[in-house]
C-alpha positions as a Markdown table, in Angstrom:
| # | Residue | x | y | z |
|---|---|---|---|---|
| 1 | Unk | 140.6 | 69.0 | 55.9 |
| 2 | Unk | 138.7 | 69.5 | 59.3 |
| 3 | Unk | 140.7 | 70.5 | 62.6 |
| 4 | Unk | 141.5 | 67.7 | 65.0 |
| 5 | Unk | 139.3 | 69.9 | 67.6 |
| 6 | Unk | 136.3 | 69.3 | 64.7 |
| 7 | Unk | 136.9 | 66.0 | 64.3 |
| 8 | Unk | 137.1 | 65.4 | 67.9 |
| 9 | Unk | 133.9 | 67.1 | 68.4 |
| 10 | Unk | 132.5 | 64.9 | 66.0 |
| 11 | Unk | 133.4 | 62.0 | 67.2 |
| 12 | Unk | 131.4 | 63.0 | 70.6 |
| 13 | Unk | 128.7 | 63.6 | 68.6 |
| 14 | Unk | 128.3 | 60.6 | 67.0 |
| 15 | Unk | 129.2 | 58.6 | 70.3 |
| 16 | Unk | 126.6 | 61.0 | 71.8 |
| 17 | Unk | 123.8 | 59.9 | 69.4 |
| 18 | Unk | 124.6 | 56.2 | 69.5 |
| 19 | Unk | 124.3 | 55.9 | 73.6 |
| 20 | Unk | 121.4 | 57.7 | 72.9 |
| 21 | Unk | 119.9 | 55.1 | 70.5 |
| 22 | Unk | 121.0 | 52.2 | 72.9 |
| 23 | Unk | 119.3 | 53.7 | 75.8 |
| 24 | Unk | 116.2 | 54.0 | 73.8 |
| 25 | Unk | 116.7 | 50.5 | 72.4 |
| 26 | Unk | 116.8 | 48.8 | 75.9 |
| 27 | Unk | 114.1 | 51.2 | 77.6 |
| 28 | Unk | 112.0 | 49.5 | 75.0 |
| 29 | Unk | 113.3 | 45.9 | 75.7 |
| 30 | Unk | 112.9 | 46.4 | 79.2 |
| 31 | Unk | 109.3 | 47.1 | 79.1 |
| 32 | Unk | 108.8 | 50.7 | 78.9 |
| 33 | Unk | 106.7 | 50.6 | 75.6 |
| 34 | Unk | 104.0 | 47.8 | 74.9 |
| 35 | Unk | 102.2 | 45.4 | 72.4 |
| 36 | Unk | 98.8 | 44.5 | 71.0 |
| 37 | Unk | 97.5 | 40.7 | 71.3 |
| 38 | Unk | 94.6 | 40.4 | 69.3 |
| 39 | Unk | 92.6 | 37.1 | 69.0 |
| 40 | Unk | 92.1 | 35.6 | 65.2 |
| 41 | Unk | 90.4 | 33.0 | 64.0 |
| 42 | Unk | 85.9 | 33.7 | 64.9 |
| 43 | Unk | 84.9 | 35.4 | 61.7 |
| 44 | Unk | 85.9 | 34.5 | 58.0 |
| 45 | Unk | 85.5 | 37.9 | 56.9 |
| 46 | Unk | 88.6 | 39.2 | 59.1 |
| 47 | Unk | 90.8 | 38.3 | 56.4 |
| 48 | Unk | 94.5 | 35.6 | 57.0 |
| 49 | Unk | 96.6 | 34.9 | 59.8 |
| 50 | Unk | 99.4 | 35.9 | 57.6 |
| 51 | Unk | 97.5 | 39.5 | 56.9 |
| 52 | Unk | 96.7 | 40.2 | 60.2 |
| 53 | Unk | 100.3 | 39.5 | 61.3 |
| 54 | Unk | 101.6 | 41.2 | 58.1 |
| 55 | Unk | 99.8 | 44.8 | 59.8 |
| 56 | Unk | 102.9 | 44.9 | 62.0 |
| 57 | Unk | 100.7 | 45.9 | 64.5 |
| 58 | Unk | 100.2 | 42.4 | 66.8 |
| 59 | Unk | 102.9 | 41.0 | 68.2 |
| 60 | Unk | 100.8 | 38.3 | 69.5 |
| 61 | Unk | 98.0 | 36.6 | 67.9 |
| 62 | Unk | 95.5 | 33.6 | 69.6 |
| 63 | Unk | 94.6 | 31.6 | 67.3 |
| 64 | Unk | 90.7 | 30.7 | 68.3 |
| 65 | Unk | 89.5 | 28.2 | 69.3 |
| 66 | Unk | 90.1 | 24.7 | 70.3 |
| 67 | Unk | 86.6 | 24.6 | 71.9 |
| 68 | Unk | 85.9 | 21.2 | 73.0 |
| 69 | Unk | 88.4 | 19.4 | 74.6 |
| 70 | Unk | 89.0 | 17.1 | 77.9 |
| 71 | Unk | 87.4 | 14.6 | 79.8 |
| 72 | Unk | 87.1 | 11.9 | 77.1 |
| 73 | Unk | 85.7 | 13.9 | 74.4 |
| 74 | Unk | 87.6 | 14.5 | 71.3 |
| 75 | Unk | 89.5 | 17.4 | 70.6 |
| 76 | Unk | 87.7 | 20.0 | 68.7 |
| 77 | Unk | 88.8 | 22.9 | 66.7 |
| 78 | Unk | 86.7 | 25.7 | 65.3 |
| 79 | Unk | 87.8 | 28.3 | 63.4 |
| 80 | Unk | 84.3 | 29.9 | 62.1 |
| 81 | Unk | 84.3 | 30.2 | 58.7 |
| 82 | Unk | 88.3 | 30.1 | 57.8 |
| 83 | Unk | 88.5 | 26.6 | 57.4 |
| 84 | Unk | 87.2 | 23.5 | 58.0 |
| 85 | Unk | 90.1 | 21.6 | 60.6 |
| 86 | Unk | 88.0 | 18.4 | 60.3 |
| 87 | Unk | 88.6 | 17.3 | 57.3 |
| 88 | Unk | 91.9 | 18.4 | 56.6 |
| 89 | Unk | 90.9 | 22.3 | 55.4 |
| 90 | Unk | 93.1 | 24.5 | 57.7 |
| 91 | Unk | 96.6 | 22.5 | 57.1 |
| 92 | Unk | 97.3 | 24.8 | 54.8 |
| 93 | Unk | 97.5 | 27.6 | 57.4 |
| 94 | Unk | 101.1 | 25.7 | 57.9 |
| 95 | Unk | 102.7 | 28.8 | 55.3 |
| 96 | Unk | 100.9 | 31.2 | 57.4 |
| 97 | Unk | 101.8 | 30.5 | 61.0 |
| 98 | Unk | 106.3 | 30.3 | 59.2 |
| 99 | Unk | 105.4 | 33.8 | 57.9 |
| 100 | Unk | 103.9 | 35.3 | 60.8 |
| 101 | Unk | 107.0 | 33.5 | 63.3 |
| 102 | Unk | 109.7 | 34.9 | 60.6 |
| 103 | Unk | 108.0 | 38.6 | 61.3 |
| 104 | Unk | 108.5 | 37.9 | 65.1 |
| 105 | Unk | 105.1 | 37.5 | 65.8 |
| 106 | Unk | 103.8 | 34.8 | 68.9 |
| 107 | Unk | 101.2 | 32.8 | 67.8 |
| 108 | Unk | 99.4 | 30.8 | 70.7 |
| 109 | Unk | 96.5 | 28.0 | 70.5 |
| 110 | Unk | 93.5 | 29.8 | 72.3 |
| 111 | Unk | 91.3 | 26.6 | 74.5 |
| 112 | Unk | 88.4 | 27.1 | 76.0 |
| 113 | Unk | 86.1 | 30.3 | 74.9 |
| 114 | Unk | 82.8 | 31.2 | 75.5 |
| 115 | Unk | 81.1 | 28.8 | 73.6 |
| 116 | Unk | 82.2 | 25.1 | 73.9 |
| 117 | Unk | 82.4 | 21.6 | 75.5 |
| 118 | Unk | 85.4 | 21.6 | 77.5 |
| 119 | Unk | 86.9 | 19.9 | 81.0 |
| 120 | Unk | 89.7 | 18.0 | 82.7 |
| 121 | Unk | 88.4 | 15.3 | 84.7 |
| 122 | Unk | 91.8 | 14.3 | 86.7 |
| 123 | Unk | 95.2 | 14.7 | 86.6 |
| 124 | Unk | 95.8 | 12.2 | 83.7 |
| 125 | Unk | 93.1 | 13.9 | 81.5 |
| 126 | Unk | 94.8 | 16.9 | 81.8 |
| 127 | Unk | 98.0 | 15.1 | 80.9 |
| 128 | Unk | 96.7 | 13.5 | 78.0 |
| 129 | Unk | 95.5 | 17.2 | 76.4 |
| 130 | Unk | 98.9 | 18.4 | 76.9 |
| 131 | Unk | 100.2 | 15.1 | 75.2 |
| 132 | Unk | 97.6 | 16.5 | 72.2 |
| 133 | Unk | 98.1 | 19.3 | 72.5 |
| 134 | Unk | 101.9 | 19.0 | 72.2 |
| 135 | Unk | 101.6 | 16.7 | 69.5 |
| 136 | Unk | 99.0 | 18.4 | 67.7 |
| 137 | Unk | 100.2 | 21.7 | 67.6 |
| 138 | Unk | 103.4 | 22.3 | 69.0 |
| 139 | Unk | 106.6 | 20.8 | 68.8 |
| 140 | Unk | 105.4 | 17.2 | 69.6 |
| 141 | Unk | 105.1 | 14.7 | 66.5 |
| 142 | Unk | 103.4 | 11.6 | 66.9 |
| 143 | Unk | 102.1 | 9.9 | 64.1 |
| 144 | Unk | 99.0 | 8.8 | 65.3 |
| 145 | Unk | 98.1 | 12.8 | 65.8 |
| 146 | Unk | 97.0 | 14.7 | 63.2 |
| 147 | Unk | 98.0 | 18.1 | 63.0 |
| 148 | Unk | 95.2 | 20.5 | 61.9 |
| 149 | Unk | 97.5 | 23.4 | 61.0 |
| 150 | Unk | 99.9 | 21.5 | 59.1 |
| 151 | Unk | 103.8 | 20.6 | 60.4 |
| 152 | Unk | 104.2 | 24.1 | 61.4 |
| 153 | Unk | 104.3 | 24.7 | 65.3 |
| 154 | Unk | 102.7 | 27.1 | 67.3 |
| 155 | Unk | 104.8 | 29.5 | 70.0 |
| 156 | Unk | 102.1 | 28.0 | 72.9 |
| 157 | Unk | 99.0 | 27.8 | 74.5 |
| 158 | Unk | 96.5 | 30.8 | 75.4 |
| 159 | Unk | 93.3 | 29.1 | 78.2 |
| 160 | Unk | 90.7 | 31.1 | 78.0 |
| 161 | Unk | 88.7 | 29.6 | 80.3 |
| 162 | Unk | 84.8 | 30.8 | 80.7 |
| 163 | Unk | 82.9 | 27.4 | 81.7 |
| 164 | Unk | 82.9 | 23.9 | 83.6 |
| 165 | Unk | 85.2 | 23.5 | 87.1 |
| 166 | Unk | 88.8 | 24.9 | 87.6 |
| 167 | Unk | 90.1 | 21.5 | 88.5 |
| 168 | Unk | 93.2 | 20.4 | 87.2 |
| 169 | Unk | 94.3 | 23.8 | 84.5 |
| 170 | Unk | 97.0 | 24.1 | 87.2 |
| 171 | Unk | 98.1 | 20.2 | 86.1 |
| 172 | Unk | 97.7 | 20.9 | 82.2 |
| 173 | Unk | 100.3 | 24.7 | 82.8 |
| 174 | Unk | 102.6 | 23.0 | 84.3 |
| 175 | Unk | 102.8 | 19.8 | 82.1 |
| 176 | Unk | 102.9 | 22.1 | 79.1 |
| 177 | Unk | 106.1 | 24.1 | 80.6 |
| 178 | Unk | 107.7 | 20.5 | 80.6 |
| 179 | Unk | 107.8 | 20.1 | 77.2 |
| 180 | Unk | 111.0 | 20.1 | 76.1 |
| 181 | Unk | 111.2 | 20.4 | 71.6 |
| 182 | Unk | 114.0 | 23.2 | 71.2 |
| 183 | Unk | 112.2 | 26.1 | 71.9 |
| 184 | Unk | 109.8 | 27.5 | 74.9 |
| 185 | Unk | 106.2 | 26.6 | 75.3 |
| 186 | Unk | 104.5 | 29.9 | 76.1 |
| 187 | Unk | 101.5 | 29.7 | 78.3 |
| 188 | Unk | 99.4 | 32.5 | 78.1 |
| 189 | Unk | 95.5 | 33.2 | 79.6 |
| 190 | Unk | 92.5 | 35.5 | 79.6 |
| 191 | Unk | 90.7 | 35.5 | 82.8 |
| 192 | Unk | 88.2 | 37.5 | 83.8 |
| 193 | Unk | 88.3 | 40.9 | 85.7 |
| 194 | Unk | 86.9 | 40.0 | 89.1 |
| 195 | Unk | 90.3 | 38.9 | 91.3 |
| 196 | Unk | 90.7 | 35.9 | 91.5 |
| 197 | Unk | 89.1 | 34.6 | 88.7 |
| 198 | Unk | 86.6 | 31.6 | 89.5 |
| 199 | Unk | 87.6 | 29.2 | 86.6 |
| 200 | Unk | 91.6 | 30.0 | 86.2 |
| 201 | Unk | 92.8 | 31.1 | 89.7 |
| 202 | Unk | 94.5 | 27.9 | 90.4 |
| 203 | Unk | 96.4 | 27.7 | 87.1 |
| 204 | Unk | 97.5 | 31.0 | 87.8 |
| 205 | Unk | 99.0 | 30.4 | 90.6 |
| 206 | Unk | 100.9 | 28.4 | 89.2 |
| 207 | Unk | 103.4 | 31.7 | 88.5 |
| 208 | Unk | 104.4 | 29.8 | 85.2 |
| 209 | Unk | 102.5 | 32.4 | 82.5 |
| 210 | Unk | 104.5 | 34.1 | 80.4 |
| 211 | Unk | 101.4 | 36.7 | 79.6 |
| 212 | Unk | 98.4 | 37.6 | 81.2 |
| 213 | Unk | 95.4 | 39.6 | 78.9 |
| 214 | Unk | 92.7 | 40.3 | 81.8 |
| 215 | Unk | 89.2 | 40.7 | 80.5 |
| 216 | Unk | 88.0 | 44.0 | 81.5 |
| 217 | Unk | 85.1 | 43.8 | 79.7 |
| 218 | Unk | 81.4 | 42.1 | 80.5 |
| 219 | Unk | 82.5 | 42.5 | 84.4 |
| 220 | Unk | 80.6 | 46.0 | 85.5 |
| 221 | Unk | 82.5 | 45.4 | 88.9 |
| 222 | Unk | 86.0 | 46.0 | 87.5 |
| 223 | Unk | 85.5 | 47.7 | 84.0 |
| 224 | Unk | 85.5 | 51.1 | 82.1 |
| 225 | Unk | 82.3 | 53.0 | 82.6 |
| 226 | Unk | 81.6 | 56.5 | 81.2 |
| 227 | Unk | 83.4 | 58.9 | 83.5 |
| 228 | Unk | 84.6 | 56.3 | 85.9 |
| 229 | Unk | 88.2 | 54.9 | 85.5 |
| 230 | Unk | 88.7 | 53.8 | 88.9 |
| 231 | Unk | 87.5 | 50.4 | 89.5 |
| 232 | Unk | 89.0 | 49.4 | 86.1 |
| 233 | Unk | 92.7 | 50.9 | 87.6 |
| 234 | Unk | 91.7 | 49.3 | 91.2 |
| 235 | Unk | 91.6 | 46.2 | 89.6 |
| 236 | Unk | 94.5 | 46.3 | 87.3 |
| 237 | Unk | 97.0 | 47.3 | 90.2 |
| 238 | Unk | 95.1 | 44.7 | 92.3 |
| 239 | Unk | 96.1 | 42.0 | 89.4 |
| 240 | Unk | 99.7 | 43.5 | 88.9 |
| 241 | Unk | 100.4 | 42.9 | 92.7 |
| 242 | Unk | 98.9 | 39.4 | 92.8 |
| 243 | Unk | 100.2 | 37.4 | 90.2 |
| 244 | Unk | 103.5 | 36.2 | 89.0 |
| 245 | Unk | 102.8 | 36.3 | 84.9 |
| 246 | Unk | 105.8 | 38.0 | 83.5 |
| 247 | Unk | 103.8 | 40.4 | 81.5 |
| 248 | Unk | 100.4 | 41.6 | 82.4 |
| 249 | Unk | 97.8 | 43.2 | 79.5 |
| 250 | Unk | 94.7 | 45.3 | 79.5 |
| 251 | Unk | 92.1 | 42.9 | 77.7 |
| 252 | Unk | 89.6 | 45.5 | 75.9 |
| 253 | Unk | 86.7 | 44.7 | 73.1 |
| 254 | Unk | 87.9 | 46.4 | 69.8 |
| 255 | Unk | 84.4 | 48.0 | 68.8 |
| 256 | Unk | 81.0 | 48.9 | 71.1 |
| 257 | Unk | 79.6 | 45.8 | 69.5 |
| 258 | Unk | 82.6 | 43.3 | 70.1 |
| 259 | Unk | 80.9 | 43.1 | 73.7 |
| 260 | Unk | 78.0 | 43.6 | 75.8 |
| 261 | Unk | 80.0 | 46.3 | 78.2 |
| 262 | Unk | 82.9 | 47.7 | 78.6 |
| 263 | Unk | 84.4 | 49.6 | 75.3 |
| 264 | Unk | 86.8 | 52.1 | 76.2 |
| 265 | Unk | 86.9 | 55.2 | 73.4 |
| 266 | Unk | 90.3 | 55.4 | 72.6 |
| 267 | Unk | 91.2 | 58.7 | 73.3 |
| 268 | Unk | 90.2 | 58.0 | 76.7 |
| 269 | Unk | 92.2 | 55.1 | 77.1 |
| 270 | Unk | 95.0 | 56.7 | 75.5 |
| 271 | Unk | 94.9 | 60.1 | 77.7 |
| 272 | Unk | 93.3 | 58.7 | 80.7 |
| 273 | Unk | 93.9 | 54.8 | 81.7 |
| 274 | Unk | 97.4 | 54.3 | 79.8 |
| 275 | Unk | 99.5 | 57.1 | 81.5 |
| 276 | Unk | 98.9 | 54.8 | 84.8 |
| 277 | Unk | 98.6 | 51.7 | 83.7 |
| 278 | Unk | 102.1 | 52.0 | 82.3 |
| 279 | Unk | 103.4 | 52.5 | 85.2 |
| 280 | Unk | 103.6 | 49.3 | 86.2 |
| 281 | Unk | 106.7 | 47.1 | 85.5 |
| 282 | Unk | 104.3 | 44.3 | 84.9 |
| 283 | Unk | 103.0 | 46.1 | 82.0 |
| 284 | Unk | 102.5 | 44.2 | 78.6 |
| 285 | Unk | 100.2 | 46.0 | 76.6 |
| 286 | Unk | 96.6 | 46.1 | 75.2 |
| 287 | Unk | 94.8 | 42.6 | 74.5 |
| 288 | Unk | 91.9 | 43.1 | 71.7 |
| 289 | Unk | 88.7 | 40.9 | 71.0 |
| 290 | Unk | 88.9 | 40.5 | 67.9 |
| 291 | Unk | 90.5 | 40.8 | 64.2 |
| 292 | Unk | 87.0 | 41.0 | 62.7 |
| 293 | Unk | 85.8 | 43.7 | 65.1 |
| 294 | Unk | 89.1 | 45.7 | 64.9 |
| 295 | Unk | 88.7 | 45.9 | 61.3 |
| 296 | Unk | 84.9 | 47.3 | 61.5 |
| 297 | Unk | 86.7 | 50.2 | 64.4 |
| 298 | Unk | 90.3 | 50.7 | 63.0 |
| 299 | Unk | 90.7 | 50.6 | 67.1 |
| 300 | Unk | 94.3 | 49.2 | 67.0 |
| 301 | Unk | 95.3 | 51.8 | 64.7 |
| 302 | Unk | 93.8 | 54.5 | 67.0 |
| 303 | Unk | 96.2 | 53.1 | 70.0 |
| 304 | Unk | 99.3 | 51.6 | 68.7 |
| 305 | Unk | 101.2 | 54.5 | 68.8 |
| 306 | Unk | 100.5 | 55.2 | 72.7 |
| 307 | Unk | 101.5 | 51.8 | 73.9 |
């Protein structure tokens, strides 16, 4: 039988290693280690929603893209060769999104992209796209809106807004955020590099984003070149300061191809741009374009682990 001083040294220990654990446990909740948002949904070779969440290495996934949208038009989805949403193809994604939500992961509607036919005419258009967009694919259910993921609701809404006027973004964030249907509406964005971005700067303002993946990529003024981290770390602490997003991420293409400028190698993001970029209690992670292109680089896999 062991010695009361033994036990009583054993105790310690064991209170000693589980302070420990619950320091480590809320450093991490408090912000001090970060995430990978990745955008799904442009090529049909990527593989599932449910795969790419099942990787355990995205806690956040757009879904992209609702690509036409606004100012009378009729909403548009396009999810490249996954499905076809028009004719009822993608509802099945439904088992998908409930598998990815019970792993923990966010999954937000992207709007807007690169390609696309999109704009908010007034104040009411952009209250009737957050009508269908609530309706459609959050926690809204009208019966006169079909749902082209199926009954299962997204976590919220991701603008990624490249094209057309800024008018009126500001109106659709903050109609969003009034949604009330049991659980939050996230509104998340990708703006560009260059502060403060031309098409999204009012909607920012806003200060109602929950996460903000900056796109430090095709912008020479505020991106990665070879040997030159500065203006990409002049920029970041220049967004950090400015805007009121509760968590703010480094948006980087996941392979040289994935964009016409900017990849960072990994081992220099990982020994050169994340030490500092961490620093800042604003700090959210890495955004990545895309699933397909992460595949072809195994780039994810090359950065997880120094998040």
């Amino acid at each position: 039988m062991a010695s009361k001083s033994h036990q009583f040294n054993s105790l310690f220990l064991v209170i000693l290693c589980l302070s420990a654990i619950g320091l480590s446990t809320a450093r991490s909740k408090s912000g001090g280690s970060g995430g990978i948002a990745i955008y799904w949904g442009q090529n049909g070779n990527e593989g599932t929603l449910e795969a790419t969440c099942a990787t355990g290495k995205f806690p956040y996934v757009n879904v992209a893209f609702l690509n036409v949208f606004g100012n009378g038009s009729t909403p548009s989805l396009n999810l490249a060769g996954h499905c076809d949403p028009a004719s009822g193809g993608c509802v099945t994604l439904s088992s998908q999104i409930r598998s990815c939500q019970k792993q923990g992961v966010k999954l937000m509607l992207a709007i807007g992209g690169g390609i696309g036919t999109y704009s908010l005419s007034s104040k009411l258009d952009a209250h009737n796209v957050s009508l269908y967009l609530w309706n459609a694919f959050l926690g809204g259910k009208s019966p006169s809106v079909f749902r082209p993921l199926g009954d299962a609701s997204l976590d919220g809404i991701d603008f990624d807004i490249e094209s057309g006027s800024s008018q009126f973004y500001d109106d659709l964030v903050r109609f969003l955020k009034s949604y009330r249907g049991g659980r939050k509406v996230y509104v998340t964005g990708a703006p560009q590099c260059p502060f403060p971005d031309r098409l999204m700067g009012s909607a920012l303002n806003t200060g109602l984003f929950d996460y903000v993946w900056i796109q430090f990529y095709n912008n020479p003024p505020c991106q990665y070149t070879p040997g030159n981290t500065a203006n990409l770390i002049n920029s970041w602490n220049l967004w950090t300061r400015s805007i009121r997003a509760k968590k703010i991420f480094l948006g980087l293409p996941a392979a040289t191809q994935a964009a016409g400028s900017g990849f960072i190698p990994a081992d220099v993001l990982t020994s050169q741009i994340l030490p500092i970029i961490r620093k800042s209690p604003k700090y959210g992670g890495v955004m990545l374009w895309s699933k397909f292109w992460d595949d072809q680089s195994g780039y994810s896999s090359s950065i997880v682990s120094s998040l």
